[in-house]
C-alpha positions as CSV (number, residue, x, y, z in Angstrom):
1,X,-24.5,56.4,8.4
2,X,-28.2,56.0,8.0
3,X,-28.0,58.3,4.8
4,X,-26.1,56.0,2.8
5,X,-28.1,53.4,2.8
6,X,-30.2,52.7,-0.2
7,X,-33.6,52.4,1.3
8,X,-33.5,56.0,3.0
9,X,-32.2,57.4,-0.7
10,X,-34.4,55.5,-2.8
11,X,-37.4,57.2,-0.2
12,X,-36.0,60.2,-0.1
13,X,-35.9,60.7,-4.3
14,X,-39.3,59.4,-4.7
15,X,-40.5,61.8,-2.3
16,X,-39.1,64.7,-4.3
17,X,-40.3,63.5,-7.7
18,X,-43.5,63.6,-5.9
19,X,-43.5,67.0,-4.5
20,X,-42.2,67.8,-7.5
21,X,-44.7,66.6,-9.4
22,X,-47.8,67.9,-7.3
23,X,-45.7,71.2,-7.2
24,X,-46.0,70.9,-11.0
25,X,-49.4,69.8,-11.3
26,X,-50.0,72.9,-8.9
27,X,-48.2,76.0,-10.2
28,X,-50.0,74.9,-14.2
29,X,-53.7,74.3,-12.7
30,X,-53.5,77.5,-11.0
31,X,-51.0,80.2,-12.1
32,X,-49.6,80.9,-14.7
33,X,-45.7,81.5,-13.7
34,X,-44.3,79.7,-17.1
35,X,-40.7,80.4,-15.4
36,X,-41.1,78.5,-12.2
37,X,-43.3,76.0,-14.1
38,X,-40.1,75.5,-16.3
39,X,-38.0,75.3,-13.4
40,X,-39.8,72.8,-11.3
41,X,-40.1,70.6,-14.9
42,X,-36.3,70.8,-15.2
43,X,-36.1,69.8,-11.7
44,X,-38.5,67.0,-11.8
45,X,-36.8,65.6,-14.9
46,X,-33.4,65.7,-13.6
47,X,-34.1,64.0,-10.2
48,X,-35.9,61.2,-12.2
49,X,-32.9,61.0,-14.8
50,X,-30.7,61.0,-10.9
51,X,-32.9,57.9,-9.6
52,X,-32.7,55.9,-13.1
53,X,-29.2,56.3,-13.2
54,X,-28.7,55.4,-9.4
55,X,-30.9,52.2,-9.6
56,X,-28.8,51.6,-12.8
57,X,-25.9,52.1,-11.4
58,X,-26.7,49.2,-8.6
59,X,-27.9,47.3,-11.6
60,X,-24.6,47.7,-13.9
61,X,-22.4,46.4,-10.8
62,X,-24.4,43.6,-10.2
63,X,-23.8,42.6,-14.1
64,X,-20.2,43.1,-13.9
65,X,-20.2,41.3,-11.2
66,X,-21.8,38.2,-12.3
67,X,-19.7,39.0,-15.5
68,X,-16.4,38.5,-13.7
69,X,-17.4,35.2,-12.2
70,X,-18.4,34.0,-15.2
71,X,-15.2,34.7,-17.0
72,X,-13.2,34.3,-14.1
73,X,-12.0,38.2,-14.3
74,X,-10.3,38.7,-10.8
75,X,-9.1,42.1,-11.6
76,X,-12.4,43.7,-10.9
77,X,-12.4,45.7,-7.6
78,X,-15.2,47.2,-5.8
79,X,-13.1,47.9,-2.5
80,X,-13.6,51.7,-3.1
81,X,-17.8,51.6,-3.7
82,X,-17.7,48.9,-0.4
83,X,-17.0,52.4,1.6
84,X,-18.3,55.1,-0.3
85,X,-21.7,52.9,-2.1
86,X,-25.0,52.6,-0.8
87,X,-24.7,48.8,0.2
88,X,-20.9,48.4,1.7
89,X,-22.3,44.9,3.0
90,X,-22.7,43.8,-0.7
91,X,-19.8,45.6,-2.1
92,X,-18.0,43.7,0.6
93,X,-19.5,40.2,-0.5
94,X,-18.7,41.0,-4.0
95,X,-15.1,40.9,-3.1
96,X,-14.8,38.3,-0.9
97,X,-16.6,36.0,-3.6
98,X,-14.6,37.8,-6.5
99,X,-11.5,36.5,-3.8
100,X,-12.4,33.2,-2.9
101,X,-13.4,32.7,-6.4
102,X,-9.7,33.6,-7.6
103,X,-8.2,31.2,-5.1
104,X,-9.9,28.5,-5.6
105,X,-8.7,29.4,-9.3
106,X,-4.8,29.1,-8.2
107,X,-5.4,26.0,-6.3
108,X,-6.9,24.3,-9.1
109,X,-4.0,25.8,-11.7
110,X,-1.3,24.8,-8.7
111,X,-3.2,21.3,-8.7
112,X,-3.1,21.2,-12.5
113,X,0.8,21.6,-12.9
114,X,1.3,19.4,-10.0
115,X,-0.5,16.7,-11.9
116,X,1.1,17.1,-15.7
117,X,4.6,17.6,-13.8
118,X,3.8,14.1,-12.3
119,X,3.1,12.6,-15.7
120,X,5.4,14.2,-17.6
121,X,8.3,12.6,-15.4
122,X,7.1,9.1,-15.1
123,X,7.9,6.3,-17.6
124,X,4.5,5.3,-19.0
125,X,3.1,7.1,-22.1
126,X,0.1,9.2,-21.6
127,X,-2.0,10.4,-24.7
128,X,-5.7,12.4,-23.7
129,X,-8.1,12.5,-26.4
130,X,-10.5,15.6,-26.5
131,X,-13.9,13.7,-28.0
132,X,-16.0,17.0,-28.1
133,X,-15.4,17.5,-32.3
134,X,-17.7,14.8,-33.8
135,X,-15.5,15.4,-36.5
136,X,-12.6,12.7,-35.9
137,X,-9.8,13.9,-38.1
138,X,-9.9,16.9,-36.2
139,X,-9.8,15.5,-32.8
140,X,-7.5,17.7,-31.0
141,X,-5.1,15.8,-28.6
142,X,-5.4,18.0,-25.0
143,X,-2.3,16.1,-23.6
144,X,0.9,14.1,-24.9
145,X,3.4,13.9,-22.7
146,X,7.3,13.5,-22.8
147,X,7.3,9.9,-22.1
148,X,4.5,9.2,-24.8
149,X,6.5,11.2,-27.2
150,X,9.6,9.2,-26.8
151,X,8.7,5.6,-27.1
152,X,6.5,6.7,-29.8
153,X,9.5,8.5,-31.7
154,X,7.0,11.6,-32.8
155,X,6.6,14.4,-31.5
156,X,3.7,15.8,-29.5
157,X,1.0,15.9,-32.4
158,X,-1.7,18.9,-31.3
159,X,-4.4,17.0,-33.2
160,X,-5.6,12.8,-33.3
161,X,-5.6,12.3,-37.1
162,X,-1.7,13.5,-37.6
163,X,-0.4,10.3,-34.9
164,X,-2.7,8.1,-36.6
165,X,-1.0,9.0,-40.1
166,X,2.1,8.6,-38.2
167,X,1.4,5.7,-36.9
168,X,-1.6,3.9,-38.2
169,X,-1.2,0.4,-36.7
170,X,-0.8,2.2,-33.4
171,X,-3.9,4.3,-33.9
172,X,-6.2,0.8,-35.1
173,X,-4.9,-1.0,-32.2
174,X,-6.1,1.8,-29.8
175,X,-9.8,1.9,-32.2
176,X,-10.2,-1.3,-31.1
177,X,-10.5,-0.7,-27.5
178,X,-12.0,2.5,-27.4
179,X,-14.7,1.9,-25.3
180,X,-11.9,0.9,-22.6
181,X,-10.0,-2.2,-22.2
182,X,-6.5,-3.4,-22.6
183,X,-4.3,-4.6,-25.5
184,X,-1.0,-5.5,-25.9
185,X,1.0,-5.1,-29.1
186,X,4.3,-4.7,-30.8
187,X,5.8,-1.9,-33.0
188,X,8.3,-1.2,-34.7
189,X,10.1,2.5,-34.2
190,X,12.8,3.6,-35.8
191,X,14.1,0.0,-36.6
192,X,13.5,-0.9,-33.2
193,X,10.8,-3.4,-32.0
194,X,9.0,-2.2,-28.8
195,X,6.6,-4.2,-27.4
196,X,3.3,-2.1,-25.5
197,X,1.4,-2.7,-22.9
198,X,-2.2,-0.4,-23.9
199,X,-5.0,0.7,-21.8
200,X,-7.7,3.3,-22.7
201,X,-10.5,4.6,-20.2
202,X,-13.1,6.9,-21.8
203,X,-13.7,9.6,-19.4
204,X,-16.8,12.1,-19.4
205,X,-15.9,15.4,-17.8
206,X,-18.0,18.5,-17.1
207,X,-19.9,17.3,-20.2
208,X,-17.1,16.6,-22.2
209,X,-15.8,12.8,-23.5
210,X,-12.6,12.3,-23.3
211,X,-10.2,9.2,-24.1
212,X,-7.1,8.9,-22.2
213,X,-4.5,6.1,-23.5
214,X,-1.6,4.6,-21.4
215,X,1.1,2.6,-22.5
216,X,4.4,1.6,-21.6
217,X,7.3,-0.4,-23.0
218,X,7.4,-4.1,-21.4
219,X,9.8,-5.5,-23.6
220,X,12.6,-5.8,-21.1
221,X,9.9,-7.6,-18.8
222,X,8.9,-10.0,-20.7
223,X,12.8,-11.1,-21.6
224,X,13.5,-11.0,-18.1
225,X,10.2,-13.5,-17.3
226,X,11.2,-15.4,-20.6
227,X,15.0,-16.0,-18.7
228,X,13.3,-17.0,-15.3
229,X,10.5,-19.2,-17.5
230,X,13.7,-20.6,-19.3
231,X,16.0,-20.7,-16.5
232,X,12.6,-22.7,-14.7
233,X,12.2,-25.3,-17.8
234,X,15.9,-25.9,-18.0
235,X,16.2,-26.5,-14.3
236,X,13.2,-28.9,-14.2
237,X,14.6,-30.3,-17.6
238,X,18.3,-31.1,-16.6
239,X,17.4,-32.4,-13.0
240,X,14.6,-35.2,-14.4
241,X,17.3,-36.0,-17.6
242,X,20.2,-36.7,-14.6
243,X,17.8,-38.9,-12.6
244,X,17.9,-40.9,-15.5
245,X,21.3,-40.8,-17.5
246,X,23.3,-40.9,-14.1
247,X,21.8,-44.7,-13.3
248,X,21.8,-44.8,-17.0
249,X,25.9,-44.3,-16.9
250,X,26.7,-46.1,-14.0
251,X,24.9,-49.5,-15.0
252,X,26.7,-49.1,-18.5
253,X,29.6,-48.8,-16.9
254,X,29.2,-51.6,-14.7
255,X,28.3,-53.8,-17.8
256,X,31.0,-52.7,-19.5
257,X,33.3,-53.7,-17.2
258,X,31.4,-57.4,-16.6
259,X,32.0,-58.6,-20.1
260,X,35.4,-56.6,-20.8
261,X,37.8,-59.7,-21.5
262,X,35.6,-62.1,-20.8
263,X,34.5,-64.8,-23.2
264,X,31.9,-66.8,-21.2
265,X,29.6,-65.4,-18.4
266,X,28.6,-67.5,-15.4
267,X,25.0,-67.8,-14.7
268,X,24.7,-65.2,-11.6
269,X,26.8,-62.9,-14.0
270,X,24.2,-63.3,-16.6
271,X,21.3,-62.9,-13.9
272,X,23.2,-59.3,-13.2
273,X,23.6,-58.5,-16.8
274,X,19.8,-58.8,-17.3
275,X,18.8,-57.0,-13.9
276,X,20.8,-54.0,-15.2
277,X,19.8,-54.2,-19.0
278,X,16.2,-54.3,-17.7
279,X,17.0,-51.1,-15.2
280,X,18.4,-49.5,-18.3
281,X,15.4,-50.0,-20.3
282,X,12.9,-49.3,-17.8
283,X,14.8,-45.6,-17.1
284,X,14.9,-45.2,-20.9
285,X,11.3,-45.4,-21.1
286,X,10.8,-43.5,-18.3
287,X,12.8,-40.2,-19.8
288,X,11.4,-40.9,-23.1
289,X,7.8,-40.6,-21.7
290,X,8.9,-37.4,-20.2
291,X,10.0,-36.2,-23.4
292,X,6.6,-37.0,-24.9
293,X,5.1,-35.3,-21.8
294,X,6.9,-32.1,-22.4
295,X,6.1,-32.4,-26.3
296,X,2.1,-32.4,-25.6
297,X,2.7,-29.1,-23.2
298,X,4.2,-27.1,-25.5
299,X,2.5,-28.4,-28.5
300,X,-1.1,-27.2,-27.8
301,X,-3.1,-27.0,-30.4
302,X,-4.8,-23.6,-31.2
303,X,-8.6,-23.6,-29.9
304,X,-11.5,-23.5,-32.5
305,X,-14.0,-21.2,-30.8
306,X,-17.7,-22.2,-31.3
307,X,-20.8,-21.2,-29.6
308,X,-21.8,-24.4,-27.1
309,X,-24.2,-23.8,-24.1
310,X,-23.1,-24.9,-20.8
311,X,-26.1,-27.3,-20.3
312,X,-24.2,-29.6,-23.7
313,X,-20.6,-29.3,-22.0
314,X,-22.0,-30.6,-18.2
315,X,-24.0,-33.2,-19.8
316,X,-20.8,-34.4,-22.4
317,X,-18.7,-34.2,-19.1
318,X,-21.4,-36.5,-17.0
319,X,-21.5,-39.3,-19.6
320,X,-17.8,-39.3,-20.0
321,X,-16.8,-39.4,-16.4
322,X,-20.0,-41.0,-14.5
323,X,-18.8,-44.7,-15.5
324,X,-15.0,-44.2,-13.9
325,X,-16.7,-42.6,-11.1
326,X,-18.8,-45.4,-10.4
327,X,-16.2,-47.9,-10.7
328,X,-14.2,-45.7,-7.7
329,X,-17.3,-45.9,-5.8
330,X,-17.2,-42.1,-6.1
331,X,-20.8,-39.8,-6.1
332,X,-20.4,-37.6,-9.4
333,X,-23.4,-35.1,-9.3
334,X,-23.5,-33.0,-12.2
335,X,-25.8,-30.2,-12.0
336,X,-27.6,-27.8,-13.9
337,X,-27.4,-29.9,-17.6
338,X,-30.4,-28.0,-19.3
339,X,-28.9,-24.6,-18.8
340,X,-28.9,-22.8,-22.3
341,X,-26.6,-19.9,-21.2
342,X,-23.8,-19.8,-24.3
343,X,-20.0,-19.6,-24.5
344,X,-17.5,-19.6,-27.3
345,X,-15.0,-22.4,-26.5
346,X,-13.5,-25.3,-28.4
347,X,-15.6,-28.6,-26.5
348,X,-12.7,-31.2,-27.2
349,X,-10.4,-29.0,-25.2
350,X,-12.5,-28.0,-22.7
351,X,-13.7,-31.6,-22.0
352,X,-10.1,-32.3,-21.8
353,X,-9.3,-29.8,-18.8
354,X,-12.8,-31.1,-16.9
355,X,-12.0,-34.7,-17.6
356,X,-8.3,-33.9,-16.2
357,X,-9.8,-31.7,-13.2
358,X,-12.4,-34.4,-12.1
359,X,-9.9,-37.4,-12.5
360,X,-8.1,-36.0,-10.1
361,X,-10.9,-34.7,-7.8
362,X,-11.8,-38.9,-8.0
363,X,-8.1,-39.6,-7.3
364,X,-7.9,-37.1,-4.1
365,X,-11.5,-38.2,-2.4
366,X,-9.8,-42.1,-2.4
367,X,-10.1,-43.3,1.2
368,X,-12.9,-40.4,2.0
369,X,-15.5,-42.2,4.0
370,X,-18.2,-40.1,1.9
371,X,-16.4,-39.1,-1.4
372,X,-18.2,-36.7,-3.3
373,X,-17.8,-34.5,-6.6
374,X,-19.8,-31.5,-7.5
375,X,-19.9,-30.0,-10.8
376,X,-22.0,-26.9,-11.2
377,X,-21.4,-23.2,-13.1
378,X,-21.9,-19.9,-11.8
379,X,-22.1,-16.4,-13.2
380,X,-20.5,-13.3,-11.3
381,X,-21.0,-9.9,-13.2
382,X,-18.7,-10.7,-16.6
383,X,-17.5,-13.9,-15.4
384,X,-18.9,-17.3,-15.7
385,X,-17.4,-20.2,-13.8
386,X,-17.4,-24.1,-14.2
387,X,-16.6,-25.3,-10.7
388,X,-15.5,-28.6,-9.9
389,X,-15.8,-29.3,-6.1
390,X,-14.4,-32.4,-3.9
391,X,-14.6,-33.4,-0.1
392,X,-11.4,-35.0,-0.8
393,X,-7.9,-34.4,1.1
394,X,-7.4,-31.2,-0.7
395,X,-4.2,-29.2,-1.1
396,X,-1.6,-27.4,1.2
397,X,-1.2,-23.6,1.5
398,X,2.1,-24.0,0.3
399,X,1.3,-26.3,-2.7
400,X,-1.4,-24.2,-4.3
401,X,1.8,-21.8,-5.7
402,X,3.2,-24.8,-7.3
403,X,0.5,-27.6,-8.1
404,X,0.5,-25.6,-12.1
405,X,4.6,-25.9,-12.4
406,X,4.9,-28.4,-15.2
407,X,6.1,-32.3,-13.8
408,X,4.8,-30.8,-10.2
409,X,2.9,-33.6,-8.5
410,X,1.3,-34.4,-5.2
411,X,0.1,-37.7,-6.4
412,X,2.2,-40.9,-6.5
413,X,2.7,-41.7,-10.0
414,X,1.2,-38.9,-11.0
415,X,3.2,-36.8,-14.4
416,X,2.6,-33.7,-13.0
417,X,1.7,-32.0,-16.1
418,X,-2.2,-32.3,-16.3
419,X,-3.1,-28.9,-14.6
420,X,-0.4,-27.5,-16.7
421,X,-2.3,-28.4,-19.9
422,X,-5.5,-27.4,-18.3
423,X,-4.3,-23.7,-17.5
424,X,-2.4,-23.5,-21.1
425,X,-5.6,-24.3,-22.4
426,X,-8.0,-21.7,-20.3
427,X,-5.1,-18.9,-21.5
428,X,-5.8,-19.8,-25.1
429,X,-9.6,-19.5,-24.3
430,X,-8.6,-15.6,-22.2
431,X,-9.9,-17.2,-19.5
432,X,-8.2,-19.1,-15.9
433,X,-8.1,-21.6,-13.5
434,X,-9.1,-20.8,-10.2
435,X,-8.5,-23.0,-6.9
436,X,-9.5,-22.6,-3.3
437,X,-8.8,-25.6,-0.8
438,X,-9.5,-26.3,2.9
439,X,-8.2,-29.8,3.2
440,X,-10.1,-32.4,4.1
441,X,-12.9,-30.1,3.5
442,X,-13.7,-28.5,0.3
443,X,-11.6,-28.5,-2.8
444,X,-12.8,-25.9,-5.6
445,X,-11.1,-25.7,-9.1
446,X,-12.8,-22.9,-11.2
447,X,-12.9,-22.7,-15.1
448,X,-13.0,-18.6,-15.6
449,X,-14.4,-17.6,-18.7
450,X,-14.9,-13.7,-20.0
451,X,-18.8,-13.9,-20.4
452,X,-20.6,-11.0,-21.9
């Protein structure tokens, strides 16, 4: 109806108060009727006391309105003022928001327990930092879950600075990435050594920083890797030590049995005797260079780190290798020797893995009617990368798996164990080898170094 609308009212009481008042203004000018002056006064007051309080009224539901939202009160209800009030339409919109608002609520509580359900039943260990108190000791810990509480044997702490008393070496370990990263490190709980995989991501959410940290137990991977690795070595081990005891055995044997009762050899006896003492010594040598083979792999010395720039390593690497290169009638171009971009390596082991990478580059461009050897370095984001590229016959999809496994070789006469020493050494820098082959093409062996 048109009467309840607020325009017509809000016209309809001014008009009064204006009759009212020229009524007023009237009746004291020109009579003097004190009692109806009185009377229309009263009047005139209460209808503007009726307006304030009807534009207040409006004004107070608009405040509890934005009220609720803001403190997410769903209980208010203006269903009864959206059929009786002077704006239904708005009384209406109030509660459809006030609605919408409250579901969006549920979905994002329902969302919520989904999501800690999910963490509390998987197997990794999930502690979430609340950063907002400057004051550290008092960081307060938003979320520990089940899993986090049990291979940390403590129970879920409310606040940062009671796990860190708890467990201090855990707490430093997680310090030192806190501006994200990963770490890996061994504790000891409840007389048990546990070794943990850590990652923490800083997170900023709706303005407030907030660390989450992730760890899990890898202790029974790495044994079962260490058994394969083992399993590997021995394998690899056992089958080059029979290829040279079994000839080994059976020439001994056959000796044996040549002088056994004999006094005096005949000279084609003697001829045999020496073609099978030679045979012997000649396998002899060949498992005791092995031996010495697998002693310089696992006896890697530990890298002294210095600051060198890339333009001193290219340039130590051209002079070393340019002479053999020659000689192989091979075209060595080093590139970029002035570069003054710096890395912390150890140069006599470095030098090592390049001299080992472009020794064999020279050895796989032989017969190439154009053999050619780039060495150059790039730098990708974080990364920087020492390539050295050949035109040479490159390597086979299904070799590129297995050209690092130690005594591995495509090469005639080759010991199989140089790329093994190479990659060793690139883990003890945190870096890697890289390798991308099209044979007969382009061969590309990448030195990966963490650059910052």
């Amino acid at each position: 109806m048109f009467y309840k609308r607020f325009t017509f009212r809000l016209i309809l009481k001014l008009l009064i108060i204006n009759l009212l008042s020229y009524l007023l203004f009237f009746l004291i000018k020109n009579t003097q009727l004190w009692f109806t002056i009185v009377g229309v006064a009263l009047i005139l007051i209460g209808s503007i006391t009726s307006l304030y309080y009807y534009i207040n009224e409006i004004r107070s539901d608009i405040n509890r309105f934005i009220l609720a939202v803001k403190t997410r009160d769903h209980t208010l209800n203006f269903k009864n003022k959206a059929t009786k009030g002077s704006f239904p339409e708005l009384y209406e919109s109030f509660g459809d928001i006030l609605a919408v608002h409250k579901q969006i609520r549920l979905e994002q509580e329902a969302m919520f327990q989904l999501i800690k359900t999910i963490l509390e039943q998987v197997p990794v260990g999930v502690i979430v930092v609340n950063k907002a108190n400057s004051d550290m000791e008092n960081e307060e810990i938003a979320f520990f879950n089940q899993a986090a509480s049990n291979l940390l044997g403590v129970p879920a702490y409310k606040y940062w600075h009671r796990l860190k008393q708890h467990l201090p070496l855990f707490a430093k370990e997680v310090n030192q990435i806190s501006l994200g990263g990963k770490r890996f490190l061994e504790l000891k709980i409840q007389d048990k050594l546990i070794q943990l995989s850590t990652e923490v991501i800083p997170l900023n959410l709706y303005g407030k920083n907030y660390t989450i940290i992730s760890f899990q137990n890898i202790k029974d991977e790495i044994e079962q890797k260490e058994t394969e690795a083992w399993n590997r070595l021995i394998g690899v081990i056992s089958h080059e030590i029979l290829n040279s005891i079994t000839p080994i055995s059976s020439l001994s044997d056959t000796i044996n049995r040549m002088v056994t009762d004999k006094e005096n050899l005949t000279e084609d006896e003697m001829e045999d005797l020496k073609t099978a003492l030679a045979t012997i010594q000649r396998r002899s040598s060949g498992l005791l260079d092995f031996v010495k083979d697998y002693r310089l792999i696992a006896e890697l010395p530990t890298p002294n780190l210095k600051a060198h720039t890339i333009g001193e390593i290219l340039k130590h690497i051209k002079v070393l290798m340019q002479p053999f290169a020659k000689v192989k009638n091979v075209v060595l171009e080093v590139e970029q020797t002035s570069s003054k971009i710096t890395v912390k390596l150890d140069l006599k082991l470095i030098e090592q893995v390049l001299i080992n990478l472009i020794t064999n580059s020279i050895h796989a461009v032989n017969g190439q009617e154009k053999p050619h050897i780039l060495v150059n370095y790039r730098l990708e984001n974080t990364k920087l990368y020492i390539d050295v590229a050949d035109n040479g016959k490159g390597i086979e999809t299904g070799d590129l798996e297995k050209i690092f496994v130690p005594f591995y070789t495509t090469r005639e006469n080759g010991s199989g164990i140089g790329l093994t020493i190479s990659r060793n050494i690139m883990k003890m820098h945190r870096g890697s080898i890289e390798v991308v082959s099209t044979p007969h093409e382009l061969t590309t062996f990448s030195l990966l170094f963490n650059y910052v």
